[in-house]
Rosetta silent file (secondary structure, phi, psi, omega in degrees, C-alpha in Angstrom):
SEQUENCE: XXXXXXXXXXXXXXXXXXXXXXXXXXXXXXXXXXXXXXXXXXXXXXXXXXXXXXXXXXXXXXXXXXXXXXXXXXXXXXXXXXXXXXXXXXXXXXXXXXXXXXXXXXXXXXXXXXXXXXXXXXXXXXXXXXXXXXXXXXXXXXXXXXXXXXXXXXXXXXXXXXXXXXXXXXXXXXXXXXXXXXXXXXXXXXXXXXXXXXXXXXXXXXX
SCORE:     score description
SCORE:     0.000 S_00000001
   1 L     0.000  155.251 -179.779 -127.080   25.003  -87.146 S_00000001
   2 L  -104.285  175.374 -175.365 -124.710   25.836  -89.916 S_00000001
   3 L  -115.980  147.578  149.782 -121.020   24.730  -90.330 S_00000001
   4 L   -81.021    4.851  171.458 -118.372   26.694  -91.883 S_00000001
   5 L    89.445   -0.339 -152.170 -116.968   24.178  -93.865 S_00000001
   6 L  -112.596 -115.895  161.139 -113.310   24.223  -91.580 S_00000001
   7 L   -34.154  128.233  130.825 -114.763   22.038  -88.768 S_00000001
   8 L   -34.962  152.571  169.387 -117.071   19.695  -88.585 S_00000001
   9 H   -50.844  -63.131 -148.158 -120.020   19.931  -86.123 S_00000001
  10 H   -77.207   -0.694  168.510 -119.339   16.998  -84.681 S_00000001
  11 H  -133.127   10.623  130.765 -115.980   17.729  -84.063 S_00000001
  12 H   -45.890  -42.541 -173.206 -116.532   21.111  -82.582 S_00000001
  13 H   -62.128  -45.140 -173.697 -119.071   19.336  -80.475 S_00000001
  14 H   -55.787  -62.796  171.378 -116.362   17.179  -79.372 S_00000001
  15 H   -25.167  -65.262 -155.381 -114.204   20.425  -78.391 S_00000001
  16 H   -96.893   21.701 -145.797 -116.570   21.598  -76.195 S_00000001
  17 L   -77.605   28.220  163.588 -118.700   18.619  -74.941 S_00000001
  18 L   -67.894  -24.851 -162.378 -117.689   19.760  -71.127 S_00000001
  19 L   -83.683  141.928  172.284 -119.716   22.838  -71.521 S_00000001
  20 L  -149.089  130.133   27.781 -123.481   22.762  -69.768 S_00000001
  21 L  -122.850 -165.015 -125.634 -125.570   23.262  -70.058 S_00000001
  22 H   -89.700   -7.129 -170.211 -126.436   22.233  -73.767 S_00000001
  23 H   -92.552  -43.159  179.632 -127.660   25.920  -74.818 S_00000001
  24 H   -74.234  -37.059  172.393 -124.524   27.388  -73.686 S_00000001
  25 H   -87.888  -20.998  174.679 -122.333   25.161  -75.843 S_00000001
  26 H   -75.337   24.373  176.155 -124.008   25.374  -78.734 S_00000001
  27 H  -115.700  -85.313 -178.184 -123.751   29.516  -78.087 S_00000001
  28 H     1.330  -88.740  173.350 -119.656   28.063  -78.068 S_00000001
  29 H   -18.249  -85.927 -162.073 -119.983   26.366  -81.395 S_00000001
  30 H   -54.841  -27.471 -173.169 -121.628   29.150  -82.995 S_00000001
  31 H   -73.874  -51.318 -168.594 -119.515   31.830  -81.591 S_00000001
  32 H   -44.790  -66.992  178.953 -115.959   29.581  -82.930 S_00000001
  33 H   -16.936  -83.988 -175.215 -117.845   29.275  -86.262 S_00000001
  34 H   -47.224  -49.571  167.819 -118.675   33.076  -86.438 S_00000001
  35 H   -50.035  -41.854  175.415 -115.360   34.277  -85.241 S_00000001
  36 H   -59.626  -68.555 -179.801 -113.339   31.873  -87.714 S_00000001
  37 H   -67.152   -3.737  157.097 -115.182   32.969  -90.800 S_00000001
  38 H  -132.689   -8.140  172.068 -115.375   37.161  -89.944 S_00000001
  39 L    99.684  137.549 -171.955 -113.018   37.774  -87.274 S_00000001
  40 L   -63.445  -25.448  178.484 -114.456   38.780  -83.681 S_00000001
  41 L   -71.499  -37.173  170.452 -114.662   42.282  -84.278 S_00000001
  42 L   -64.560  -24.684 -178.888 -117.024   41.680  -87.327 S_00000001
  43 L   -81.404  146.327  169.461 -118.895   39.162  -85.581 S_00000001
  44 L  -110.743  139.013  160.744 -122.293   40.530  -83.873 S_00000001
  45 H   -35.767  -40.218 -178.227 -124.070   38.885  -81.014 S_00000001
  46 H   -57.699  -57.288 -157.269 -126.851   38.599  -83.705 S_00000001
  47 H   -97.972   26.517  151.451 -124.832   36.462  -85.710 S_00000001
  48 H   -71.885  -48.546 -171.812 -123.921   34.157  -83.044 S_00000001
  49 H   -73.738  -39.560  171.518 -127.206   33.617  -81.815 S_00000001
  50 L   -49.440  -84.737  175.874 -128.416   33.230  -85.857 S_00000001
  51 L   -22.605  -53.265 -166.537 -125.740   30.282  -86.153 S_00000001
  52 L   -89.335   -0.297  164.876 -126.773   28.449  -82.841 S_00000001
  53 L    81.211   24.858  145.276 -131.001   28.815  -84.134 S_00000001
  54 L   -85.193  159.468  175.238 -131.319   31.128  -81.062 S_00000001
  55 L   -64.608  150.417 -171.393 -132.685   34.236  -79.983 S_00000001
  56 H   -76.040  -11.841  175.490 -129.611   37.337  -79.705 S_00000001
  57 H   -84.307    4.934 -177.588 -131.109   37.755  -76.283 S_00000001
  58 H   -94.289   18.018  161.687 -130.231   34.504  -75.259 S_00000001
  59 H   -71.602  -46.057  -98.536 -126.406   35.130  -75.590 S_00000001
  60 L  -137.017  -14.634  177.482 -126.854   36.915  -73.006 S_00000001
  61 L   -86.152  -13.915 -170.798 -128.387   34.201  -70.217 S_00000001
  62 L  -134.584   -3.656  160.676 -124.920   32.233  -70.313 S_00000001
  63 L  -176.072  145.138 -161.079 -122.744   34.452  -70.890 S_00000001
  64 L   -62.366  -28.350  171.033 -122.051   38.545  -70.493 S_00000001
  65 L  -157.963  175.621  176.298 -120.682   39.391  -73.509 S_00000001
  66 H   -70.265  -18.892  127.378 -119.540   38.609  -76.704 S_00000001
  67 H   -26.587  -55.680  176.135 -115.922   38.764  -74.951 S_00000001
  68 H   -73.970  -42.740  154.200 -116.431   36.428  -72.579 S_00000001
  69 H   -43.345  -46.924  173.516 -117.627   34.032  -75.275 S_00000001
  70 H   -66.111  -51.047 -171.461 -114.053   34.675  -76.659 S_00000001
  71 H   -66.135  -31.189  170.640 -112.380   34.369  -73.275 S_00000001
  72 H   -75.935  -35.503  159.871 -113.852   31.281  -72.599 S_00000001
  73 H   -54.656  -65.720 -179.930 -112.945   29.718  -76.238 S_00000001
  74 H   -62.933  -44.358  155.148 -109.350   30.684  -75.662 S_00000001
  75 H   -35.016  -76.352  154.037 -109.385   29.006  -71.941 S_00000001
  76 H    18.008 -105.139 -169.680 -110.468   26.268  -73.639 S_00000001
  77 H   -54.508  -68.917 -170.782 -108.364   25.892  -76.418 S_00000001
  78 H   -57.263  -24.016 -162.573 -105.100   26.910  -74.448 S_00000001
  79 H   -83.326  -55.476  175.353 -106.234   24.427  -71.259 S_00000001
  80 H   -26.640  -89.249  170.344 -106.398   21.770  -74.245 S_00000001
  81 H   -26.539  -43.603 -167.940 -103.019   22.518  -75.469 S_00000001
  82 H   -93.027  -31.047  164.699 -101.190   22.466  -72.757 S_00000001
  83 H   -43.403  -72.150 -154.172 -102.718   18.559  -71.445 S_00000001
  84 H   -55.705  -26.754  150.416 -101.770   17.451  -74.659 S_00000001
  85 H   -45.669  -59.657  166.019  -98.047   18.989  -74.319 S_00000001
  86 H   -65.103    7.095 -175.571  -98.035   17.265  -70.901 S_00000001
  87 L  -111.306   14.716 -160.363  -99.116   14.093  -71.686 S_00000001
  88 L   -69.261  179.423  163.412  -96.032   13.674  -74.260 S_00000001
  89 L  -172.261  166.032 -150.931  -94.041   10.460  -73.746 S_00000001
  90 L   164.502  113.550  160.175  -90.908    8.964  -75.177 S_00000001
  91 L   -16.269  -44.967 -175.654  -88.261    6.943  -74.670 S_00000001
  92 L  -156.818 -166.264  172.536  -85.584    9.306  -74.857 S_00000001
  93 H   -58.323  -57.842 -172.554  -85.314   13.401  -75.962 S_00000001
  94 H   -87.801    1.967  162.997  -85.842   13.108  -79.557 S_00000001
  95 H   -60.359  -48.580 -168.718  -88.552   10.546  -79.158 S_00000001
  96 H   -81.301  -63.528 -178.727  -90.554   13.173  -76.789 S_00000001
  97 H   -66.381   -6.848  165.683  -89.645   16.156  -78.741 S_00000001
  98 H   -74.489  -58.655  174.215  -90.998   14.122  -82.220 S_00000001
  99 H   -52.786  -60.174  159.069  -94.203   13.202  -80.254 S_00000001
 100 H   -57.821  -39.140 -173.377  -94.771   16.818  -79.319 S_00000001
 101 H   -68.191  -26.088  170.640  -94.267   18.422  -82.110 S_00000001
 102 H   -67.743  -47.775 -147.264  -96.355   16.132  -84.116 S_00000001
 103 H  -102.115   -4.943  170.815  -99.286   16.357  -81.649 S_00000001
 104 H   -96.339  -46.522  173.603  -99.170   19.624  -81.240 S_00000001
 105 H   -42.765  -55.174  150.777  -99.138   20.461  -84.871 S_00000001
 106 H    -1.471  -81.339 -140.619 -102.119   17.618  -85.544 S_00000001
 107 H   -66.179  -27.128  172.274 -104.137   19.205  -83.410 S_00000001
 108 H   -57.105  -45.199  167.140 -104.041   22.700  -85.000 S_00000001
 109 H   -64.248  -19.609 -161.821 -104.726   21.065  -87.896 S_00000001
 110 H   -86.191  -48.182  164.474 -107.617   19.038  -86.880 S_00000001
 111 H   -83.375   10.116 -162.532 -108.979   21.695  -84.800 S_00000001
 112 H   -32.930  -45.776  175.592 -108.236   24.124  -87.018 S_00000001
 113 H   -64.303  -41.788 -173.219 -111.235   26.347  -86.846 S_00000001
 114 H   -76.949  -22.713  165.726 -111.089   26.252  -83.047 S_00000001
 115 H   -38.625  -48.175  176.535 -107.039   26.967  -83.341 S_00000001
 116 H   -73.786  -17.885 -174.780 -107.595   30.265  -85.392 S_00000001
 117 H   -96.288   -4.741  172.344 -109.715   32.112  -83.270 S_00000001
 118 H   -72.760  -43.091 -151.801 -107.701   30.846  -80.178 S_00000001
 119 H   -81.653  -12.752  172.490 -104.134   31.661  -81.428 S_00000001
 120 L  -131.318   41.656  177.843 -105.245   34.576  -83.054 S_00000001
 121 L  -148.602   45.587  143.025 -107.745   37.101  -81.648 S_00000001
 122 L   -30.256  -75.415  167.066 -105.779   37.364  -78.666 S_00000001
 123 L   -41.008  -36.810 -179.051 -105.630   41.076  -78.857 S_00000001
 124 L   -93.230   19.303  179.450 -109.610   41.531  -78.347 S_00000001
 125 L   -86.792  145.315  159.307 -109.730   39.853  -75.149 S_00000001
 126 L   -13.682  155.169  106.079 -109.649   42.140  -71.761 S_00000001
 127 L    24.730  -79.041  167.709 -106.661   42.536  -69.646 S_00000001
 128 L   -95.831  -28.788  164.338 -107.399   40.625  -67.177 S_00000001
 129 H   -44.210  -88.777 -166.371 -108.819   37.772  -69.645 S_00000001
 130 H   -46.698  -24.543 -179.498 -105.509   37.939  -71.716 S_00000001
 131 H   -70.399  -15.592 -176.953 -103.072   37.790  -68.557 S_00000001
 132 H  -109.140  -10.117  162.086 -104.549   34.546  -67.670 S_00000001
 133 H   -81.387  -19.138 -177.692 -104.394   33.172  -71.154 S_00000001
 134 H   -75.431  -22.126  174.549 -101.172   34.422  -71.371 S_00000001
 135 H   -45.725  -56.422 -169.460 -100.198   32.103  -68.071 S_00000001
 136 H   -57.637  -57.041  170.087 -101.455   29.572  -69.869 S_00000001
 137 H   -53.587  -30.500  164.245  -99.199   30.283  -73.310 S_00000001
 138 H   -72.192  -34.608  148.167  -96.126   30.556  -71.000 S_00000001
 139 H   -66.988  -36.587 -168.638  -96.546   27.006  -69.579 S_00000001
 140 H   -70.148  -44.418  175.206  -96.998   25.999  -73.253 S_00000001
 141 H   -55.797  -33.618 -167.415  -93.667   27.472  -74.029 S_00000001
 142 H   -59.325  -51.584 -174.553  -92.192   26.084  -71.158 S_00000001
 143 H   -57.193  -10.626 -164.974  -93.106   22.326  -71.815 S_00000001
 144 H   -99.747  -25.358 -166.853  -92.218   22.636  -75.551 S_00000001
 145 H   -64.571  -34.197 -177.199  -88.786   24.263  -74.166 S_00000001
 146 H   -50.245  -65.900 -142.939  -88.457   21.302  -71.794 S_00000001
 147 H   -75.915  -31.755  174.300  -88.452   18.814  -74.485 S_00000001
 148 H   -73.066  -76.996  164.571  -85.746   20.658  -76.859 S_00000001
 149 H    13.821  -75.181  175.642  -83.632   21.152  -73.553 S_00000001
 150 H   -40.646  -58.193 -153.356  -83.373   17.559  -72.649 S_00000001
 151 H   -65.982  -28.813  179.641  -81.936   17.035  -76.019 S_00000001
 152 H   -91.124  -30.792  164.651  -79.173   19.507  -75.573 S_00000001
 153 H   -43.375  -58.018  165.770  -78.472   18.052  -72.147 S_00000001
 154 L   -86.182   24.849 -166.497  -78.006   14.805  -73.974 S_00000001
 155 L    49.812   36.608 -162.474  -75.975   16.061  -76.936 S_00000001
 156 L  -109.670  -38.795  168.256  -78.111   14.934  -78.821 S_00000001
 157 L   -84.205  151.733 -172.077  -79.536   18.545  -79.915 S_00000001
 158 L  -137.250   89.808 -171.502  -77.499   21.714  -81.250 S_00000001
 159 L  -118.463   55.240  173.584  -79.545   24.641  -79.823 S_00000001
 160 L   -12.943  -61.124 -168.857  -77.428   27.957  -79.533 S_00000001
 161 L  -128.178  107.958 -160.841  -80.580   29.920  -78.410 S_00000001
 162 H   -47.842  -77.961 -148.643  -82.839   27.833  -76.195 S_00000001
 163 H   -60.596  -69.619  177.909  -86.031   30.301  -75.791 S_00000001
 164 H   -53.433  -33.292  147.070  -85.706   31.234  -79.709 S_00000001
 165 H   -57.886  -33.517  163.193  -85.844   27.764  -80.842 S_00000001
 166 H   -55.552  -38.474 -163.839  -88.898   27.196  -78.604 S_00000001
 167 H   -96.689  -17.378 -172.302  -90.858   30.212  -80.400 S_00000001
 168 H   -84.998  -51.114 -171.864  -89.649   29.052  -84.010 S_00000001
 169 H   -57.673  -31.323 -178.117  -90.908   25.401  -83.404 S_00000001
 170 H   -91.125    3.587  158.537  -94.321   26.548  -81.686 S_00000001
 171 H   -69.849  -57.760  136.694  -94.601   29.162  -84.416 S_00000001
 172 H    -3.823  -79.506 -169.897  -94.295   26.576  -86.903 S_00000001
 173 H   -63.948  -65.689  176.902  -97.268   24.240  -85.272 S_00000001
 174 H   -59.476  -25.740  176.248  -99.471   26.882  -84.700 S_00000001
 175 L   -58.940  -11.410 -174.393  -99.212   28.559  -88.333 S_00000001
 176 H   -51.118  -45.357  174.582 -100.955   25.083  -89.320 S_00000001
 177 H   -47.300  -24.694 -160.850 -104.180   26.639  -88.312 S_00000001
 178 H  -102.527  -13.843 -166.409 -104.405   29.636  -90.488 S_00000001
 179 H  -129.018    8.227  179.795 -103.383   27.722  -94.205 S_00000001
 180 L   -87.684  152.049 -141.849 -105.146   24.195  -93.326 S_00000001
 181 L  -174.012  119.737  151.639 -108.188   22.735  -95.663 S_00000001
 182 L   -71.502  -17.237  162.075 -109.559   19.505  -94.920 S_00000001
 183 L   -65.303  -20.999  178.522 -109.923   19.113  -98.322 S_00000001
 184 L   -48.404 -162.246 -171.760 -105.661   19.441  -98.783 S_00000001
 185 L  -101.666  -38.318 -173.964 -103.858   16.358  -99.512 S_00000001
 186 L   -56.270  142.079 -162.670 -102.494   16.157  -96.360 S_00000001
 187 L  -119.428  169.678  156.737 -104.391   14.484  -93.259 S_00000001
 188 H   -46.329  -82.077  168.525 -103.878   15.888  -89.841 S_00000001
 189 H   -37.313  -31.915  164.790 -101.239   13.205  -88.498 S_00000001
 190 H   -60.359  -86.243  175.685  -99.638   13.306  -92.082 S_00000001
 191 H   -11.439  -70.284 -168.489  -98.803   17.040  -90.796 S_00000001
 192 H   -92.742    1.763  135.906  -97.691   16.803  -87.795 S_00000001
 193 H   -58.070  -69.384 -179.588  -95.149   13.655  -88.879 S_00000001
 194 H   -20.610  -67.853 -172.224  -94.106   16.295  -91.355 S_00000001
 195 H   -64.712  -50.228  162.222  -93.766   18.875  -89.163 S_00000001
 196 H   -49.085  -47.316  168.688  -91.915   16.807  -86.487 S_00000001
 197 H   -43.721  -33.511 -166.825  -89.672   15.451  -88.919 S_00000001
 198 H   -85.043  -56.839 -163.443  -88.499   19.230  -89.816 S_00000001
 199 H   -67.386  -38.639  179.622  -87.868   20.203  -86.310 S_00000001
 200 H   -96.140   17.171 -178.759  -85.236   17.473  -85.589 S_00000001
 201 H   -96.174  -38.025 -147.542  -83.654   18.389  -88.987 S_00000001
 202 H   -85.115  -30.255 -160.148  -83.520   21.763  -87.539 S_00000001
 203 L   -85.579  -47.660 -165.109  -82.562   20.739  -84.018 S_00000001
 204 L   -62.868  168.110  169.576  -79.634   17.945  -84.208 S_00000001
 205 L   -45.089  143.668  149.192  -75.987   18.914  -85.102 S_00000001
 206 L   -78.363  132.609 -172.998  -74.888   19.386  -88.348 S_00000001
 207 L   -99.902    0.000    0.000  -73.068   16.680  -89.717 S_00000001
């Protein structure tokens, strides 16, 4: 199979190793691949099926369409996100909101290829697909909202507008995906200190 140079195999492979049986994720892989490097509307069944060393009718035994391939990466990717929001932990507010923001930024970078085609080829999903990823994206805001929240509860944060601070910081994290190179200088975790560090510049009082 070929790589795009963004991911690794092995740590696509990682992404998805829930999926069975082994034909259907490597139809995963190859679809994240194809989508990252032409965008899903440019991507063909053909060149999914090319990618994973299969036949294009065999897209078609695991899964209905090249949609559904999408809808399942962003379930995925979005189910992902939001554990890893919910697993934060921390001593006190800005402990917890440092710890998310770093781990959610990380991970875009790390995962980067599977990050761009989640966070952004939203728009070509169904209807009824996107309303249940959007559930999913609405719990993400909440938990990221939680963690700035606490902080203004304990004076510790200076957050005029709650909801709009929520969407700058997860705006932030997720843009990692679209300008990251493994090749940068920058490692994942080097990021998403970075990025956490900026966010409690932006959140505490001015002094």
């Amino acid at each position: 199979m070929t790589t795009t140079g963004l991911d690794g195999f092995a740590l696509l492979d990682e992404t998805w190793r829930t999926v069975t049986p082994e034909a259907a994720r490597r139809m995963l892989i190859a679809a994240v691949q194809a989508f990252a490097d032409k965008g899903y509307h440019a991507t063909t069944t053909r060149d999914i099926a090319s990618r994973a060393g299969m036949s294009p009718a065999a897209v078609y035994i695991h899964y209905r369409s090249k949609e559904e391939l999408l809808f399942n990466i962003s379930l995925v990717g979005h189910e992902t996100s939001l554990a890893l929001l919910s697993s934060i932990e921390g001593q006190d507010a800005v402990e917890r909101l440092k710890n998310a923001v770093a781990a959610f930024a990380g991970w875009h970078a790390e995962f980067h290829t599977t990050a761009r085609v989640v966070q952004y080829e939203l728009g070509a999903l169904s209807p009824e697909h996107h309303e249940q990823v959007a559930g999913l994206r609405r719990q993400i805001e909440q938990r990221m909202r939680s963690y700035i929240a606490d902080g203004v509860r304990e004076g510790v944060f200076d957050v005029p507008d709650l909801k709009g601070a929520t969407l700058a910081v997860l705006s932030l994290c997720i843009d990692v995906a679209r300008w990251y190179q493994p090749e940068g200088k920058r490692t994942p975790d080097e990021i998403g200190a970075m990025y956490a560090d900026l966010v409690l510049r932006m959140v505490r009082p001015a002094s």
